[in-house]
C-alpha positions in Angstrom: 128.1 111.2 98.5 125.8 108.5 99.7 124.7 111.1 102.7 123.8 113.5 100.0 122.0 111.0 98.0 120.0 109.4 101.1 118.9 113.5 101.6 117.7 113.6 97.8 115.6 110.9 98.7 114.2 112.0 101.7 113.1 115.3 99.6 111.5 113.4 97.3 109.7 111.4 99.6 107.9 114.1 100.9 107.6 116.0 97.8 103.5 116.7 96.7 104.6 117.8 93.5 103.9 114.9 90.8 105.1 114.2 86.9 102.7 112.6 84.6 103.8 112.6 80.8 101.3 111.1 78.4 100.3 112.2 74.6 98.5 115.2 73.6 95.2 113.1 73.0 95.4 111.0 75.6 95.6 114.3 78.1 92.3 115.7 76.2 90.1 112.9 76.2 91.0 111.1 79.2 93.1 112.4 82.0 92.1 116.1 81.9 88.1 115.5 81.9 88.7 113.6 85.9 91.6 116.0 87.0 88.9 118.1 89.1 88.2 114.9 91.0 92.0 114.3 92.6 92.3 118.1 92.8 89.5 118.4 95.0 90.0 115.7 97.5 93.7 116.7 97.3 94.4 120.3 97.1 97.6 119.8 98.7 99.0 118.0 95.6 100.9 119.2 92.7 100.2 118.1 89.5 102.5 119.0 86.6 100.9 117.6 83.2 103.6 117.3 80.4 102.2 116.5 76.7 104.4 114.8 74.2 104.1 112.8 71.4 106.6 110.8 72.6 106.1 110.3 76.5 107.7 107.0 77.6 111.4 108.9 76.2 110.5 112.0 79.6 111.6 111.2 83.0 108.3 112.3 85.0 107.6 110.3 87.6 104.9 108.7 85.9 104.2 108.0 82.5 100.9 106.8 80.3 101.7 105.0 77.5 98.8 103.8 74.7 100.1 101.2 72.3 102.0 98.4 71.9 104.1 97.5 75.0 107.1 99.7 75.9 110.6 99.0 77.1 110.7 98.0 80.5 114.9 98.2 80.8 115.4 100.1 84.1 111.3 100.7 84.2 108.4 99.4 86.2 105.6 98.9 83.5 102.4 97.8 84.0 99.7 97.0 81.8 96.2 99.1 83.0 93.7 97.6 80.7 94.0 96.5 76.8 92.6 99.5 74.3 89.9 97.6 72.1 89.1 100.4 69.0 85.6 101.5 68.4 84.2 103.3 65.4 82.3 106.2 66.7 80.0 109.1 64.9 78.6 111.9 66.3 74.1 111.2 66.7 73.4 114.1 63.8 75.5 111.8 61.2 74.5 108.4 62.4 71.5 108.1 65.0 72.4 104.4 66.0 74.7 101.4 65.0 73.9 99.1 62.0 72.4 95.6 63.0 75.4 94.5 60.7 78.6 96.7 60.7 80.2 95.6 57.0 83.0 96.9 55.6 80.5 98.5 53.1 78.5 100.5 55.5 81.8 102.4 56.7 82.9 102.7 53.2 79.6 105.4 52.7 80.7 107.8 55.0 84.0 110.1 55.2 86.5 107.9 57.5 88.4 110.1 59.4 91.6 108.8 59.8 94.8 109.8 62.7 98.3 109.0 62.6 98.0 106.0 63.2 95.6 105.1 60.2 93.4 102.3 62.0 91.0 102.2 59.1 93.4 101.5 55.7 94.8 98.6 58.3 91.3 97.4 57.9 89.6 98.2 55.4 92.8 97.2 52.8 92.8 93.7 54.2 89.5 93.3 51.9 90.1 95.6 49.1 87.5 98.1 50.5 87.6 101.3 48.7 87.0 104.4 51.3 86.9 108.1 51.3 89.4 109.7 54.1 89.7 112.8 56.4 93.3 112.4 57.8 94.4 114.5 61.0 97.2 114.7 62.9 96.0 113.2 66.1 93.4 111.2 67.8 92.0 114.0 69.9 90.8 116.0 66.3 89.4 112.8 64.9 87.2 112.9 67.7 86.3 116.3 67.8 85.8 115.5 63.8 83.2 113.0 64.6 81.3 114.8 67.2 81.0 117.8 64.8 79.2 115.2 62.1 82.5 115.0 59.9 82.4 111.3 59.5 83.1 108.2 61.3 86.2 107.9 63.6 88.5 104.7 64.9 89.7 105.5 67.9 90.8 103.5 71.2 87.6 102.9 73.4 89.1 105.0 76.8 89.7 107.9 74.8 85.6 108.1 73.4 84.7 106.6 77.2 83.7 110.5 78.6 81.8 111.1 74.9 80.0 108.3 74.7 78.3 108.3 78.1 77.4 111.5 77.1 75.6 110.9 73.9 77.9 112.8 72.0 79.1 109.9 70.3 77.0 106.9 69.0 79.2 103.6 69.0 79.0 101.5 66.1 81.3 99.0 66.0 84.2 97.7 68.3 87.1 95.6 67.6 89.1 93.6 69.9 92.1 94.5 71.1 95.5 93.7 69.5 97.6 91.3 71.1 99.9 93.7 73.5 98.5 97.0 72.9 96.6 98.8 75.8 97.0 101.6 78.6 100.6 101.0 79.9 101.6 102.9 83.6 105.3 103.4 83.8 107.5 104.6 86.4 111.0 105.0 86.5 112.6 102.2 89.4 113.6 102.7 92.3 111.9 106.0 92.9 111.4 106.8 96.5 107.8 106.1 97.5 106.0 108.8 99.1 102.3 109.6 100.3 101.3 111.8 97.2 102.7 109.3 94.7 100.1 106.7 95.6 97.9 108.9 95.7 98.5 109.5 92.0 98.9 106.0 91.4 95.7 104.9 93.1 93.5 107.6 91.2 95.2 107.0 87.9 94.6 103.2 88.3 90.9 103.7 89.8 90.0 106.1 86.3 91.2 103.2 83.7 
């Protein structure tokens, strides 16, 4: 049994096909905009993108993580960066940030709101009345801003590729919550092999 499991290895080792399981969002707005760049200097590798709402429960080789900090049991997990939120609005709605960004100037536009309702978290805290557009995901509040909707709340890597663009004019950030951020995790003791650090590297290099 050991001889069979020392060959198992061995095949993985030298495998070039490669796991990465991360939200639905996350894929859109982040991962999927640079995949031309590790496809091209790497034609050789295999990528196989799996979408889930909950990714850190899948057993790809690697896993991206956004939120508070997973359970490492049996897991290598590292933190990539901390996931400040910015309030972002597409240039047609808002051409440029207010000099002071009050709870009152947010409270005149539709908020749209995800899942994970970042702006009743805020706004409630000082009795601010608000006016909401609630979607399923953080990927439609997004596209909801860019298309002049209202204002979204979303964590700054996933409006990176739109704001350098111009699509999306920031106009507020908050600091990150203690623990919360871009967690990499990898099941242990996975054989190591060429094309998983190759993965590794880019996904660490794109953060």
């Amino acid at each position: 049994m050991e001889l069979i499991q020392q060959g198992i290895d061995s095949l993985k080792s030298h495998s070039t096909q490669i796991s990465i399981a991360l939200s639905p969002s996350l894929a859109a707005k982040w991962l999927i905009p640079g995949l031309s760049e590790i496809a091209e200097s790497n034609p050789e590798i295999d990528l196989q993108i799996i979408t889930a709402q909950a990714p850190d429960q899948s057993e790809a080789e690697f896993i991206l993580h956004l939120g508070a900090a997973p359970s490492s049991a049996g897991r290598e997990v590292d933190l990539l960066c901390e996931t400040p939120l910015v309030a972002v609005a597409g240039p047609m709605l808002i051409a440029r940030a207010p000099v002071i960004a009050r709870e009152s100037f947010f409270a005149q536009y539709i908020l749209i709101e995800d899942a994970n309702r970042p702006w009743a978290r805020w706004l409630n805290q000082s009795g601010t009345t608000f006016q909401s557009h609630q979607v399923a995901q953080t990927a439609l509040a997004l596209d909801a801003a860019e298309a002049g909707t209202g204002i979204a709340l979303v964590p700054a890597i996933m409006a990176k590729d739109a704001l350098a663009a111009g699509r999306l004019v920031k106009l507020k950030e908050f600091p990150p919550e203690p623990g919360h951020g871009l967690y990499l995790i990898r099941p242990a003791n996975t054989p190591a092999s060429m094309a998983r650090r190759i993965v590794e590297d880019w996904i660490r290099s794109a953060v």
